[in-house]
N, C-alpha and C positions, 0 to 999 in steps of 0.2 A: 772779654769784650774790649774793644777799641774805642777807649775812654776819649780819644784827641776825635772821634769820629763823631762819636756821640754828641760831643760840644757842636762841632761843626753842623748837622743835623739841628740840634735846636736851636743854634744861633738864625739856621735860615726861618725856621718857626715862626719865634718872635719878630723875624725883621716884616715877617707878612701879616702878623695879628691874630687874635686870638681863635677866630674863624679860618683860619687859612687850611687847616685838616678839613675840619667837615667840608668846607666848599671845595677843596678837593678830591676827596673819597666821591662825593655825589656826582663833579661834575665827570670823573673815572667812573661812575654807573651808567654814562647815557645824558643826563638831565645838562644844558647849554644852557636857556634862556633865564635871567635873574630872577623872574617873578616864579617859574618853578623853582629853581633852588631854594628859595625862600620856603615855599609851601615844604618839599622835600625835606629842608634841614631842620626846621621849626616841629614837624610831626616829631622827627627824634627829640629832639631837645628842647620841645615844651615851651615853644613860641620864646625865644628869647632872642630873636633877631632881626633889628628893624631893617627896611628896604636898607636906609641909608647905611649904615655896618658896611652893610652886603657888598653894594656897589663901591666904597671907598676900600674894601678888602681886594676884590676883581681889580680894583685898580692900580693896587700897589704889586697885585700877583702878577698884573701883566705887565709893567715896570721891571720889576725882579728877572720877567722871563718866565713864570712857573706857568700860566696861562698865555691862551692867545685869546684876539678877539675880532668876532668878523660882524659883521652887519649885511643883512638880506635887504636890499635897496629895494627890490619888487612885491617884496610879502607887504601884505595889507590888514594890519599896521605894520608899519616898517618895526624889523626884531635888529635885536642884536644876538649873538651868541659865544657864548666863551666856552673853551677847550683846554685843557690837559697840553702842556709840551710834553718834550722829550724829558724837559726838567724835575718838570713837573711829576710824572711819572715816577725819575728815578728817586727823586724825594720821597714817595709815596712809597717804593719800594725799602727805603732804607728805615720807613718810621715804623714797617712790616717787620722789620729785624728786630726792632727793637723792643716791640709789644712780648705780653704774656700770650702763652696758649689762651684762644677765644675755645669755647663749647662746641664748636665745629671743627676745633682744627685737627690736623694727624696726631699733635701729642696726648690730647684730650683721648682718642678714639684708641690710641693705646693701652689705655687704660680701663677700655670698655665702658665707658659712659655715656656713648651719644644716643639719642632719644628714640624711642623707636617709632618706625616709620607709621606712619599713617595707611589705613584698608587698603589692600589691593596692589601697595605697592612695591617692586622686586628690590631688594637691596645686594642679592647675591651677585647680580651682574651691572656694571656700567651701564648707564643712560646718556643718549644723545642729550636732551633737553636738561638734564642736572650738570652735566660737563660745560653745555653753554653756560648756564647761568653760573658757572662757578667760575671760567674763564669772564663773565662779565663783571664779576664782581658781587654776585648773589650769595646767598644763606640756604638754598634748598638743595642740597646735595649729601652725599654721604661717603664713608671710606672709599668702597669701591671705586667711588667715581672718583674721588681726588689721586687715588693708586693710579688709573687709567689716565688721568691728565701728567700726571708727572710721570711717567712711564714717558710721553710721547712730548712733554715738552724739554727734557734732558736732551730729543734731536733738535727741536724746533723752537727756540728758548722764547722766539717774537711773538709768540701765537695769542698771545696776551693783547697784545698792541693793536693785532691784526680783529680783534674781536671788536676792539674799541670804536675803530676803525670803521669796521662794517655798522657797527649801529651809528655809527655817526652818517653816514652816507644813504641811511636809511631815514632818517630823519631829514635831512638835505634832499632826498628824493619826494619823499611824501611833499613837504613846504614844497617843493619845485609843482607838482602835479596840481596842487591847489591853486597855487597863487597863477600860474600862466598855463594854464589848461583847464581850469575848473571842475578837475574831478574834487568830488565830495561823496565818493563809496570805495570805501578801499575792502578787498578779500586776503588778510594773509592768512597763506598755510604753512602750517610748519609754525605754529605760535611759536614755541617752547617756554619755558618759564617764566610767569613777569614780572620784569624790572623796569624800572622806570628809564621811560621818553616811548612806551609803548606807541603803536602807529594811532589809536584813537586819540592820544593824549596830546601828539601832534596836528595832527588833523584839526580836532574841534577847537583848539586852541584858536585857530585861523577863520575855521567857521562852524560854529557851535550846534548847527544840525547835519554835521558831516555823521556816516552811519560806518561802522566797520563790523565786519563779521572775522573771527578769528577760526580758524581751523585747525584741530591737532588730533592723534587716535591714542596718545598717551595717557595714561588714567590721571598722573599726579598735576600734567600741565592741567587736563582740561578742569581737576577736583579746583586749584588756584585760579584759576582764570577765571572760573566761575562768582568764584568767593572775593577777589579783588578787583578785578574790572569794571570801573563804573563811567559811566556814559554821563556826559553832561546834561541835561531834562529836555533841551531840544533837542539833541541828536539821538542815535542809539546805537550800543554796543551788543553785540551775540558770540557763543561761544555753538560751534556745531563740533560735533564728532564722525570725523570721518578719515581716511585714508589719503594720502597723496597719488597713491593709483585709480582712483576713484571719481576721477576729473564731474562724471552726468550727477554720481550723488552730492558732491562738493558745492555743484551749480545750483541743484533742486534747492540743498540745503539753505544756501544762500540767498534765493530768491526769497524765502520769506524774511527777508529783510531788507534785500537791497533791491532794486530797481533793475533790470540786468539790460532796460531797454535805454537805459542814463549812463554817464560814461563813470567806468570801474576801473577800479587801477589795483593789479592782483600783486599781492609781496609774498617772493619766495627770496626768502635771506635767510643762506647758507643750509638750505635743505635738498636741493635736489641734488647734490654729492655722496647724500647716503641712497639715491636708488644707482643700480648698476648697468649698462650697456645693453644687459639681456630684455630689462622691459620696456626697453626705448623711452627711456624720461624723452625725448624729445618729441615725441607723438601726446604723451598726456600732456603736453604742457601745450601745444597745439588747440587738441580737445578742447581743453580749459578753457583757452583764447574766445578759440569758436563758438562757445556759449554765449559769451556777452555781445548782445546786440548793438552798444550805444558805444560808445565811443572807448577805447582799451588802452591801459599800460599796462606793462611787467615789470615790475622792479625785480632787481634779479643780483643774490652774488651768489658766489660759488670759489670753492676752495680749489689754488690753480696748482700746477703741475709743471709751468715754465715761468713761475716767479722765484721763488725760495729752493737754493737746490739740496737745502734740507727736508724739504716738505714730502717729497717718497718715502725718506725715510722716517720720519716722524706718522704719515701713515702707513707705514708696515710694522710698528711700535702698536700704535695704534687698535688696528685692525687685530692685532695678535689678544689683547684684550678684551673687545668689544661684540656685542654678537651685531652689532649693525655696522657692515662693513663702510668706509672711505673710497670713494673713487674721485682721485684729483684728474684734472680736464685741464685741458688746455684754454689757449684763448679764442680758435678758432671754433673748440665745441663749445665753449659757453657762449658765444656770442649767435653758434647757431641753434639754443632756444629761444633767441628772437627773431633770428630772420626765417625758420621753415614755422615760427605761427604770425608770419605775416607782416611781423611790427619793423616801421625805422627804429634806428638805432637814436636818440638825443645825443647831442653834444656830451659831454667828448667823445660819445663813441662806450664799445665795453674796455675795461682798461683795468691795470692791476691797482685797486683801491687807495693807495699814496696817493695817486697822478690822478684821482678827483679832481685835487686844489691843487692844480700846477702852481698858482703861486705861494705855497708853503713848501719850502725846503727842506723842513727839518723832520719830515714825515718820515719813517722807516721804510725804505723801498722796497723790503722785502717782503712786507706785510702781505702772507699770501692769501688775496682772495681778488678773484674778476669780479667786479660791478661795472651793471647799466641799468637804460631805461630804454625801455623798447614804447615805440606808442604807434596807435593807428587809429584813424579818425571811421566815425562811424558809413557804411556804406552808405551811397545814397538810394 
């Protein structure tokens, strides 16, 4: 071990305070706003951390560089939010080197001790939704699926970033749809596992009877979703079980919760890459569209194909593994599942997920994944 590194490592530690890990690890899961971290860090650690802690830590991390910090001038109440740098990150990575095997990791699993899986659920082959949450920074996964991520991030080493990334722009999406459009029913398909800044958690945060309906056909996401999703007493939260080809039952389903004659904003993040060309994802996502009466977005990312020109080859790694194949797309196909179901494009347009926040520099431009926001106001 690299005793001069290790100094180095915890000298940045302590220069940030004694919270400066967990407020990192949490705010590397998703969670931005301080009054969730708070709630987030404190469930682990047994309420030992006041507002103020919190906020003079955030403050010395963004000083240092390990954080950044933005503020949403139009969300009502006005938010702040803080992010993970590039520094941040690599810190994060180095304090990774340095820990014991956790009960989840590869050396643990060598040894044949990790817990066995819960009813119904496949452990012999890789899972899309356990691979997400494991690139997000989650706990519900297993060997297979860690074999199958490092199989395909030894091509694609950013894929980490680029995850971070997309949940962040999904959170920046929803707050955008709320606060200057006033949708308050969101549809995501394609849950996969939940970690927190899930799209309800954003949502009601801003207005406390927003309703979301979640959609998955995997047993273990929808067993969690079910058991951890909770709705705040004015609003409501639903888990349905359905298909992503299945656009008429998704909607049926849906209606008994949502309004479908009120404006809906449907999130598909990083899901429609696993259907392939042959069943025209761009007709069911159409479909979809078409269902909803009252006023419609699409949040949309998708894994691109002329961003990273590692990214072929990390899915044919991939793919070689997995029984749910990868189809990377370009930018002209991902942008056209918003325009053949009808929706403008918002500002900036669909764009490789860096170039969200043109003015943050230090964003990894190779982070592969298109994001946009399609929207179309209801007919008259």
């Amino acid at each position: 071990m690299d005793w001069g590194r290790v100094s180095e490592v915890l000298a940045v530690v302590r220069a940030n305070g004694t919270w400066a890990v967990p407020v990192l690890l949490t705010l590397a899961s998703g969670v931005s706003r301080p009054g969730d971290l708070l709630r987030a860090i404190n469930a682990r650690s047994g309420d030992n951390l006041s507002s103020k802690v919190l906020l003079e830590t955030l403050g010395r991390m963004a000083e240092n560089g390990l954080v950044s910090r933005m503020e949403v001038a139009k969300a009502v109440p006005r938010e702040t939010h803080y992010w993970p740098t590039h520094e941040g990150h690599e810190l994060l990575n180095e304090l990774s080197k340095l820990a014991e095997p956790a009960p989840h990791s590869a050396g643990w699993l060598a040894a044949g001790r990790e817990d066995p899986p819960p009813p119904g659920v496949d452990v012999t082959k890789p899972n899309v939704a356990r691979i997400w949450n494991l690139l997000c920074g989650g706990k519900d996964h297993f060997s297979i699926d860690r074999q199958a991520a490092a199989a395909f991030l030894q091509e694609m080493p950013a894929l980490p970033e680029a995850t971070r990334l997309a949940r962040r722009f999904q959170a920046d999406a929803v707050r955008r749809l709320v606060a200057d459009y006033g949708v308050e029913q969101f549809l995501d398909i394609g849950t996969g596992l939940p970690v927190a800044g899930a799209v309800h958690e954003t949502a009601q945060w801003l207005v406390p009877t927003a309703k979301v309906v979640y959609v998955d056909n995997d047993p273990q996401v929808l067993a969690h979703a079910r058991a951890l999703l909770r709705s705040t007493p004015e609003g409501a939260t639903a888990v349905v079980e359905a298909d992503i080809r299945e656009p008429e039952t998704i909607l049926a389903r849906a209606a008994e919760t949502l309004d479908l004659d009120r404006p809906v904003g449907v999130v598909m993040m990083m899901v429609l890459h696993f259907l392939g060309d042959a069943g025209d994802p761009w007709h069911i996502v159409q479909r979809l569209m078409e269902g909803i009466r009252g006023d419609k977005a699409l949040i949309i990312g998708h894994a691109g194909a002329d961003i990273d020109p590692a990214a072929r080859a990390a899915a044919d790694r991939y793919n070689e593994v997995s029984p749910t194949p990868l189809r990377l797309r370009t930018h002209g196909e991902v942008a056209r599942f918003l325009t053949e179901a009808g929706l403008g494009i918002l500002r900036p347009g669909v764009v490789p997920v860096a170039r969200w926040w043109p003015l943050e520099t230090d964003l990894p431009q190779d982070a592969n994944a298109h994001v946009g926001i399609g929207w179309r106001p209801a007919s008259p």
